[in-house]
C-alpha positions in Angstrom: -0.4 7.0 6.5 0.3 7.4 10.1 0.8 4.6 12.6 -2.2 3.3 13.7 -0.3 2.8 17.9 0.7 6.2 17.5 -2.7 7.2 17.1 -4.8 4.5 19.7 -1.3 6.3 21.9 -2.1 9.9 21.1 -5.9 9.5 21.9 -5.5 7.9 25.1 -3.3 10.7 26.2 -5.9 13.3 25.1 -8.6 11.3 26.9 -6.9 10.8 29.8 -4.9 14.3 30.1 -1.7 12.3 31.3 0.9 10.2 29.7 1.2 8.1 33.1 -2.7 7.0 32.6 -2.6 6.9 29.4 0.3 3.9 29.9 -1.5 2.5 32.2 -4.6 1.8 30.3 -2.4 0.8 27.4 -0.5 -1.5 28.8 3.0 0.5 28.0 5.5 2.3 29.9 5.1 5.9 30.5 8.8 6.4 28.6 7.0 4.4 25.5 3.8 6.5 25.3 6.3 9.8 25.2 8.3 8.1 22.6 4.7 7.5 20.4 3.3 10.7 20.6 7.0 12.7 20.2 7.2 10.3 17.0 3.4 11.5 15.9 4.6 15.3 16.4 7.7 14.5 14.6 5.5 13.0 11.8 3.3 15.3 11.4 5.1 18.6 12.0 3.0 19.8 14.8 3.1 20.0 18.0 -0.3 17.8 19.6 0.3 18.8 23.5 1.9 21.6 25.8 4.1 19.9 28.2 5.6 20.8 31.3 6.4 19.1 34.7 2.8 19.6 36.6 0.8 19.6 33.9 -0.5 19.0 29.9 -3.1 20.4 27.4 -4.1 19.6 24.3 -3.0 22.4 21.7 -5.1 23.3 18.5 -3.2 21.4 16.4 -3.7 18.3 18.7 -7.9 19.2 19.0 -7.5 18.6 15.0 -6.3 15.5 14.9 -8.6 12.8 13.7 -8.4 10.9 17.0 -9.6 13.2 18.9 -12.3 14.4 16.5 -13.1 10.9 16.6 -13.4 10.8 20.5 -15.3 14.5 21.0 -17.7 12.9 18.4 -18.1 9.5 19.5 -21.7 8.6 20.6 -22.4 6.2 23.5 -22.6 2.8 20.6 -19.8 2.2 18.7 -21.8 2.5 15.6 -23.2 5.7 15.7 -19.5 7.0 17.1 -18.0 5.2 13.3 -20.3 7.0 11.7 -20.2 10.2 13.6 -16.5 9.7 13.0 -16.2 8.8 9.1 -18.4 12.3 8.3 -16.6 14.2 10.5 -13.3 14.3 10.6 -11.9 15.6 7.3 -13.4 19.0 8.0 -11.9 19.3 10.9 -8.1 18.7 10.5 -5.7 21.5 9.2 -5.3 21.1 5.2 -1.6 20.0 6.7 -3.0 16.9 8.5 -6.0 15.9 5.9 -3.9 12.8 4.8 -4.3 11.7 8.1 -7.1 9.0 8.3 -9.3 8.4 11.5 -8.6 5.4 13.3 -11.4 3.1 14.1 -14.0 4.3 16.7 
């Protein structure tokens, strides 16, 4: 299973498309929230984000992982975005990354 900070890290990046934001809203250091999501691309053997000094996307690879299914399916109640969630996130990540399981909603 994959760690569960990783993750909440990972999907706050996406959301916020920057790690400096991303630390911001977590609560972490901007050096802590690279270290999480280099750890989650080490884990996983992909590579969630293109990197460079002005700017960061989201690769495929990243797109498929359960958070951010999770957060592109998320309705406006937390219900409805856990059950959105639980249905659809299997389909949607690479046979590579199906052990993967979506973190809360």
């Amino acid at each position: 299973m994959l760690n569960p900070i990783w993750l909440r890290t990972f999907e706050a990046v996406a959301r916020c498309h920057s790690f400096t934001e991303a630390a911001r809203q977590l609560g972490l250091t901007q050096s802590s929230v690279s270290d999480h999501v280099r750890r989650l691309e080490e884990a996983i053997g992909r590579r969630l984000f293109i990197r460079d000094t002005h700017s960061l996307a989201i690769t495929s690879d990243g797109e498929a992982m359960p958070a951010a299914s999770c957060r592109r399916s998320a309705a406006p109640n937390r219900s409805s975005a856990r059950r959105a969630c639980a249905g659809g996130c299997g389909s949607a990540v690479p046979t590579t990354l199906r052990s993967a399981r979506c973190p809360p909603c």
